[in-house]
N, C-alpha and C positions, 0 to 999 in steps of 0.2 A: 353497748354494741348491738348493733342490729344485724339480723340474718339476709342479705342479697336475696332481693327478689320478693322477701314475705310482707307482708301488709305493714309490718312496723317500716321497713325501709321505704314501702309506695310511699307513708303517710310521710317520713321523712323528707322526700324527695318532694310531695304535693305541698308542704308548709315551705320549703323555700324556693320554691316556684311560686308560689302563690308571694312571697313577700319581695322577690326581685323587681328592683324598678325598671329596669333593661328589658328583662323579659315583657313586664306590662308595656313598655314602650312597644317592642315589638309586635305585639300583641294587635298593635294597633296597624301593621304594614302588610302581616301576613297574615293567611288564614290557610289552616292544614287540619285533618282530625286522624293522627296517625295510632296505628295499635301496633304493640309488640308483643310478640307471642314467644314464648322460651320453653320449651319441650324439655321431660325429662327431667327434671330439677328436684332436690329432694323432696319439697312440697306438690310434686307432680306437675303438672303444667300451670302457667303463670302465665298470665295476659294485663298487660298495662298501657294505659294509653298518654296520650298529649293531644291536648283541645285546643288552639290557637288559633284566634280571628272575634274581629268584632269590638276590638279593646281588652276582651277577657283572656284569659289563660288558665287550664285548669291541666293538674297531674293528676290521674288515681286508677282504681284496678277496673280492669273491665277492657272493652271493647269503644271505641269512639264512635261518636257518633253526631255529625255523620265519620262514615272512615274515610278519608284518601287513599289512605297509603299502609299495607299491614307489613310487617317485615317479622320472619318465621328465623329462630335458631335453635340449636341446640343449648343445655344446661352447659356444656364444656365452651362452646363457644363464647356462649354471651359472658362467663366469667374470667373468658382469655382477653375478649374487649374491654370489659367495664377495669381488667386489672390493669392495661397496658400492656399483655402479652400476646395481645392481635390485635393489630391495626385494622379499624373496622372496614379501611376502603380494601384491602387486602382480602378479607372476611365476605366482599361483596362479591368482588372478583373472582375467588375460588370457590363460590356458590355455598358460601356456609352458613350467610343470611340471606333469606329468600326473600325477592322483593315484590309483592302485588299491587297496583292501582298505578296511583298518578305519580311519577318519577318525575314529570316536570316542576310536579307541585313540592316536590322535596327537596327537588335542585332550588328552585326559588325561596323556599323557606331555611336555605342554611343558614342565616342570621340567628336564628332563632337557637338550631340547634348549636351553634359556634356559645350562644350565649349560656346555653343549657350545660355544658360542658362544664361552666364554674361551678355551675348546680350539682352537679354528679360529684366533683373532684372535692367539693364539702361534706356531700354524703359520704364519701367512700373512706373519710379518716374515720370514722363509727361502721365500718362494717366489715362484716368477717363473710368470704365465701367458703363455705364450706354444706 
């Protein structure tokens, strides 16, 4: 099991991104460098990004670069999301993910994250939030 959020779960998450062949397809359509920032979290703040464009795709901790798109939540939030206990369009909507930069370029890159979703819901049978 891995802890949500801690470097073992990024690394988790950047080895089957990095092994998806969907996503590399994608990779090849869109291009976004978004960062997520998660405030509060046992391990205190937490920032992870998604690199996408060029053919390449990369997952891991930090800040992208370049950024698009940075999207701000709480510890409670982003473990209401990633469980299924808040629908993230919901989460948007009631301002509990805060969104900066390019919004067009997020709308045009859902493919991506629609595909990433497989990605997550494989991590998430090894992970425990607490």
């Amino acid at each position: 099991m891995v802890r949500y959020l801690s470097l073992e779960w990024i690394d988790a998450v950047a080895t089957r991104v990095a092994d998806d062949r969907n996503l590399a397809g994608l990779a090849h359509e869109h291009e976004i460098g978004l960062t997520q920032l998660v405030t509060g979290g046992p391990e205190g703040d937490v920032s992870y990004h998604l690199q996408v464009g060029g053919g390449a795709i990369a997952f891991g901790p930090g800040i992208a670069d370049p950024e698009h798109v940075r999207m701000e939540q709480s510890w409670d939030t982003a473990v209401a999301v990633a469980t299924g206990a808040l629908n993230a369009q919901e989460a948007f909507i009631g301002g509990q993910i805060r969104l900066h930069g390019e919004q067009g370029r997020l709308l045009a890159a859902q493919p991506v994250f629609g595909a990433l979703d497989a990605v997550f819901a494989d991590v998430r049978a090894d992970t425990e939030y607490r």
